[in-house]
N, C-alpha and C positions, 0 to 999 in steps of 0.2 A: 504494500500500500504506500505509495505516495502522499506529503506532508506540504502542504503550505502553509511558508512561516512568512511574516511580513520583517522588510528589511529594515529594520531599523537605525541608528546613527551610530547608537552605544548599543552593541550586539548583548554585550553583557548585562544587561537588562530582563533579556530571554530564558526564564529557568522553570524548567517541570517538576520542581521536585517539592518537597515539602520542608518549613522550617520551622526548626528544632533549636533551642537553647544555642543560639547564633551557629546552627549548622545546615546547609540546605542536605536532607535524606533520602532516600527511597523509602516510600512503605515496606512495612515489616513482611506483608507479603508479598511487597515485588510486583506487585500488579498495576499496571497503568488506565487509565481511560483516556479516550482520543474524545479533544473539544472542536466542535465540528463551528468552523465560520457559518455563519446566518446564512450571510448571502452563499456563501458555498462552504538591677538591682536598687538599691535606696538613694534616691539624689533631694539637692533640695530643689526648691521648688522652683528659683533661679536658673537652675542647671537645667532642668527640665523646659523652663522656657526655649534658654538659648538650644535646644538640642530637635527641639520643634520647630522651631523659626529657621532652623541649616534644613532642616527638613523640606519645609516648606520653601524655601530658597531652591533646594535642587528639585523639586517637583517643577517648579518655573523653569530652570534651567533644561529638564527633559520633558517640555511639555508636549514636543510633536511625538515623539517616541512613546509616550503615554496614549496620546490620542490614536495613533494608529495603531496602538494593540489593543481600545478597548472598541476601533471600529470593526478589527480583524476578527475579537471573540463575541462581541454584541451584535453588532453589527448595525447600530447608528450610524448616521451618516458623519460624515468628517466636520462641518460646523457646531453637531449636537458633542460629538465626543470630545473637540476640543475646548466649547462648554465646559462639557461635565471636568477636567481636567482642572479647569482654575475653579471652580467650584469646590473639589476635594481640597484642592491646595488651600483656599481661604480657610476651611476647618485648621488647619494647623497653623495658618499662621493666628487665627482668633483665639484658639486655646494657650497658642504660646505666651499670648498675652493675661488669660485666665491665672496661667501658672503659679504667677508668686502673687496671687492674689486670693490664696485661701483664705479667708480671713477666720479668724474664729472670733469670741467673744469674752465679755467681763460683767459679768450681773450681780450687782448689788445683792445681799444674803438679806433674809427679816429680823436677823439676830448680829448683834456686834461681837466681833473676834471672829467669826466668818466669811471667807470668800468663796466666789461662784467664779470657776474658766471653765468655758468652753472651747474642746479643741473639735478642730477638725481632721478627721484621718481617711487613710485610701482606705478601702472596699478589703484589697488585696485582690487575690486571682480575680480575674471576668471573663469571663466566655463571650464571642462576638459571633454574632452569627449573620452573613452578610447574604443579600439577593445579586440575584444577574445583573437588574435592569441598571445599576450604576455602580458598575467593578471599584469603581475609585473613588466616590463621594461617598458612600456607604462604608465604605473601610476608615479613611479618614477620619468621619462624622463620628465614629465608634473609638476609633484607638487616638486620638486627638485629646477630649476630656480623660479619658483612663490614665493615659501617660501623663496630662498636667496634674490630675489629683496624687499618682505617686502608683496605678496598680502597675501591675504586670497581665498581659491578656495570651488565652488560645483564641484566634481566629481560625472558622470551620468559614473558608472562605465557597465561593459558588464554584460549582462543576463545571459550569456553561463558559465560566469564565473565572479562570486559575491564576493565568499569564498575567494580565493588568492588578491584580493585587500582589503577586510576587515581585513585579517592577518594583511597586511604589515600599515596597519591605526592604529591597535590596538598596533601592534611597536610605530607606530611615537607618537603615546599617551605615550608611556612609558617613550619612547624620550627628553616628553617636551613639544610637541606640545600642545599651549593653546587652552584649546576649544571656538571650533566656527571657528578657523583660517580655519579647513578642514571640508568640510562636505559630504558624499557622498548617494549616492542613486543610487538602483541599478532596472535595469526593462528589460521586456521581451517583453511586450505585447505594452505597453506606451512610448517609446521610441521616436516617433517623437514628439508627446507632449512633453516631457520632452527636447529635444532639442528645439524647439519652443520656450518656454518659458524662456527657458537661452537667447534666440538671443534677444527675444521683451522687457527683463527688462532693464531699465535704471540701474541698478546698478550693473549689471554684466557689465565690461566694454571691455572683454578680452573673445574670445572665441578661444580655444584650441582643434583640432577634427582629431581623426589618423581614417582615415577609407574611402570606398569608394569616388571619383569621384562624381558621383552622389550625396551622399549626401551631400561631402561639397561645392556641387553648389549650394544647398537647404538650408543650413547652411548661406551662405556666403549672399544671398538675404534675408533670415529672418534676418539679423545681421544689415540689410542697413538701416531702418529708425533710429537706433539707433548709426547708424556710429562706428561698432567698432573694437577693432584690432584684427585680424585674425593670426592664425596660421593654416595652412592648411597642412597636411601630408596626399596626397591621393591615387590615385591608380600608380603603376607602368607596364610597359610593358620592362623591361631589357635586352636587347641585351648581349649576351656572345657570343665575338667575338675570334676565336683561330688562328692566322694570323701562314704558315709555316714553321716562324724561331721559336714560340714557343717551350719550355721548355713544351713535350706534358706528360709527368707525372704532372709537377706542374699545367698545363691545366686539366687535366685531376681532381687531386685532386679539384683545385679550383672549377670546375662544379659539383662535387659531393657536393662540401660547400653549393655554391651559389643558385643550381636547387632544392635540397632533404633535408634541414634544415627544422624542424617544418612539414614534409612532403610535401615540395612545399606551405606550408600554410604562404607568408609573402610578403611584397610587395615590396622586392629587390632582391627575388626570380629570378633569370636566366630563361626566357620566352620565348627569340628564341636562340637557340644555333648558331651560326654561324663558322664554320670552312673552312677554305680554302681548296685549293681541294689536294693540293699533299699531308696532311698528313689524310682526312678526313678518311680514309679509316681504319688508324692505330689507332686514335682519338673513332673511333666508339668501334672499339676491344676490346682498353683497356677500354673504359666508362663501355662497355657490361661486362666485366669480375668482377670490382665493384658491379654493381647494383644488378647483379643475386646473388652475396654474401648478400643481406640486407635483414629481419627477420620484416615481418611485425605480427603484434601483439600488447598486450596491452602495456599499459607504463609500466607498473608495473612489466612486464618480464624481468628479465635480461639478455636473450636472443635476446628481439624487439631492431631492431636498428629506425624503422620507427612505429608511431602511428599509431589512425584512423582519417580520419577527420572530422571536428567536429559537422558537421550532416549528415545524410543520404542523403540529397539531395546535396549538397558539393561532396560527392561519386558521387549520379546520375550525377552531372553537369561534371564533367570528363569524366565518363564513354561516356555522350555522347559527348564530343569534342574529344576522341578518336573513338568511332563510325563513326563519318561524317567523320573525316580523313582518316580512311581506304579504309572507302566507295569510299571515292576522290582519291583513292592508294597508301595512305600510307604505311609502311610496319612497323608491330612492331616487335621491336629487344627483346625487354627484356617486359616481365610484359604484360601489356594491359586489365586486369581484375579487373571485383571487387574480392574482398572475402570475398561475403557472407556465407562462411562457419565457419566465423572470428565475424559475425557482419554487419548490415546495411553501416555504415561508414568508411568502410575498401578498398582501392586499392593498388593494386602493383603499386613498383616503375615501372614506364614506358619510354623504350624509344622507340623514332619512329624516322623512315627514310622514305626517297623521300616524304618528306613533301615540300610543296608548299606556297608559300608566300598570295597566294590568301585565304586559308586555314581560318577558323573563330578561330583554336585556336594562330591564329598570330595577329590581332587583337585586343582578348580578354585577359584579365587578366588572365592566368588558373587558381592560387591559388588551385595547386595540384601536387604530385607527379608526374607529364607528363613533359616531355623532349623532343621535336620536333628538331631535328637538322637538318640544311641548310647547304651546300656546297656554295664556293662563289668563286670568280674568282680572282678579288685584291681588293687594298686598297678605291678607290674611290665608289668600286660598292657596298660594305659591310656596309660601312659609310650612303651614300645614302638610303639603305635597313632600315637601323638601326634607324634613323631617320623620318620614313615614319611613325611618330604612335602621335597622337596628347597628350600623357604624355612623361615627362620626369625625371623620379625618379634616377634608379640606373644606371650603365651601366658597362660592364666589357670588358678588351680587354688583351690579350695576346700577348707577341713578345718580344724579345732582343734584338730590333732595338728602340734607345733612339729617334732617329729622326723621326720615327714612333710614338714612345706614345707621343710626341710633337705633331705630325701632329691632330693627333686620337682623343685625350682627348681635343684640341680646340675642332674640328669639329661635335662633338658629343653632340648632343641638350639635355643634359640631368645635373641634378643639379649634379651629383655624379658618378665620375668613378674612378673604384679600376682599379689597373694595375697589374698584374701576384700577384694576390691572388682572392681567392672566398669569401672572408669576407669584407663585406663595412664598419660597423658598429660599435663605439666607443664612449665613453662619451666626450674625447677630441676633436670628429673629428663634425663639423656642418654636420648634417645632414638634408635633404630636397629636394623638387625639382622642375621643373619650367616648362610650360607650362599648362597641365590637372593636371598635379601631385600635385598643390597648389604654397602655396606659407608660407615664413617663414624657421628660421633654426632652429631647437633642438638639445641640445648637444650642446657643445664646449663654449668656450668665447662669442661667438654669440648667445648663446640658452638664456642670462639672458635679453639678449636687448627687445624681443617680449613684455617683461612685466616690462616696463619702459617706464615713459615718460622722454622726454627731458624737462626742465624749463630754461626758459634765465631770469636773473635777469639784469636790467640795472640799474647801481646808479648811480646819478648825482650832479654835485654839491661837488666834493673830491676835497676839497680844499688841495695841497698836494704842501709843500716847496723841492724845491729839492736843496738840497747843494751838491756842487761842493763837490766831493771825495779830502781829502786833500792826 
């Protein structure tokens, strides 16, 4: 069998193997899986900054070389991967700055001769557990705050995509990072094993897991005889609501951000579209006139605006939540195809109309180029609609009515709502969300707390003179 590797600038970037207490190994068994292309110890906390920031310094310095390994194993297109690249990068240089900023506390005691500190301490071990759809914002997002609070992590990195988190490990080594602080391992076949066994050991104390619903309810129960802290990043169902006083260009853009980034492949992806009725009409035209302009093909074209996804059966699972929708009478405006004449894992961007709330792709996560948009009537009945879905990750709302994104952004059950933009997502900005969608924040001032304990020191007995200020 024949291997296509992408050529990269710094070859030594390229490693299959897995790492071990600063040693890249083979598995114990010796066994490999082939990842198929889409389209075919104690520091202080100073120390820790600066060793984040060289980090994040040489993720700049290899950013093309980054990007085109995570277009050769994802198979985003070359502006979306080179994205995602300064994306992962900002995680480490924002936590480098986190670093020497644990702060702990000093609280006044109810009794005299008494003090109150509060320290703050790392977690220790944490298990990271990382998805496909962003080989390198997802690794970073995770071992970023870990390494500034002080733990040490095992990364059970994606199967789909091995290569682009070995690159960015073999930076952090360059970086400074001591071995053994990181160690990751990556699998295909053995994945629930390998989640398992992070949950059942006592000395992992911290589990970290960006990926379905489902499995971090499976996650979250293997985690429970061992009681331990949870970060849970899990599925989304996004509402993109476009209310009639919107700015329907910047609507407009924003749903192209929010629905068609990564190909629909992320999980703050825009899932129901929701437009109100007196401009829906205009809403539909201009969306149509966009989509039909977009070039789907390899990453590697500089013509693709849109990848493939990242298996064939990812294709099949659209193609048929666009099938039963039609069937149900839907209408497709734009796309509604595979393109098998492209590849297994290839579809057109898709939009549909006279879609129906009862509809399985309203429901379901689509995690695809598919676009189903709703007409609505006002503000109460959109809200209500929007809220009908047992996750609550991202949420997007439209309008230049300030008393409206007051009303809206209460009432809206969801951890994360952007207002007149398509973009949720930032190092500065806590991200997360609440109900099915998990729980915990990553990113921002908040993302270090997950992997911290709290310590209360009480001392007794301060025997302390106090003189009168002359």
């Amino acid at each position: 069998m024949s291997y296509s590797v992408p050529k990269l600038k710094d070859p030594s970037l390229f490693v299959g193997k897995n790492y071990v207490d600063g040693q890249w190994i083979e598995s114990v068994s010796g066994k490999r899986f082939d990842v198929h292309d889409p389209a075919s110890g104690a520091l202080i906390g100073r120390n820790r900054s600066r060793i984040l920031r060289r980090w994040y310094e040489l993720v700049i310095e290899n950013k093309e070389d980054l990007a085109t390994l995570i277009t050769w194993e994802n198979g985003k297109a070359g502006p979306d991967a080179a994205g995602e690249v300064l994306f992962a990068a900002s995680f480490l240089e924002w936590f480098a700055e986190e670093a020497p900023r644990v702060y702990g506390d000093v609280i006044p005691h109810s009794a005299p001769g008494f003090r109150v500190s509060v320290l703050k301490e790392p977690v220790g071990v944490v298990g990271l557990i990382t998805p496909w759809n962003f080989p390198a914002a997802m690794i970073t997002r995770k071992l970023g705050p870990a390494l500034a609070a002080g733990c040490t992590a095992v990364v059970k990195t994606a199967g789909e995509t091995p290569f682009t988190a070995n690159a960015l490990l073999i930076l952090g080594e360059r970086a400074g990072v001591p071995k053994g602080v990181i160690n990751s391992i990556a699998a295909l076949d053995n994945t629930p094993e390998i989640g398992q066994t992070l949950c059942a050991s006592d000395v992992v104390r911290k589990i970290s897991f960006t990926g379905s619903t489902r499995v971090g309810k499976i996650l979250m129960n293997q985690s429970s005889d061992t009681l331990k802290k949870l970060s849970l990043e899990l599925g989304g169902n996004a509402p993109f609501i476009v209310f009639d006083d919107a700015d329907l260009d910047l609507a407009v853009a924003g749903a192209v951000a929010s629905k068609f980034k990564c190909s629909g492949q992320t999980c703050v992806c825009s899932n129901r579209i929701f437009v109100q009725k007196g401009i829906y009409n205009q809403f539909i035209e201009k969306l149509k006139v966009v989509v039909s302009k977009f070039q789907v093909g390899h990453g590697f074209d500089s013509k693709t605006t849109h990848g493939p996804l990242v298996t064939a059966a990812a294709a099949e699972r659209v193609d048929g939540l666009v099938k039963e929708a039609v069937k149900a009478g839907a209408k497709v405006e734009v796309g509604g195809r595979r393109r098998t004449d492209l590849g297994p894992n290839f579809f057109e961007p898709t939009i549909l109309t006279n879609v129906t709330t009862d509809m399985r792709l309203v429901r379901d996560e689509i995690f695809g180029p598919l676009a189903p948009i709703f007409s609505f009537d006002n503000e109460d009945e959109v809200v209500d609609i929007a809220n009908k879905c047992d996750v609550g990750l991202a949420s997007y709302i439209f309008t230049q009515d300030l008393s409206r994104v007051a009303r809206v952004t209460e009432q809206l059950h969801f951890g994360m709502v952007a207002v007149n933009t398509g973009v949720m997502s930032d190092a500065a900005a806590p991200f997360g969300g609440v109900k099915h969608s998990g729980m915990g924040r990553e990113g921002s001032k908040y993302g270090i707390e997950d992997y911290l304990h709290v310590k209360t020191v009480v001392t007794g007995n301060v025997n302390v003179v106090h003189r009168a200020l002359l």
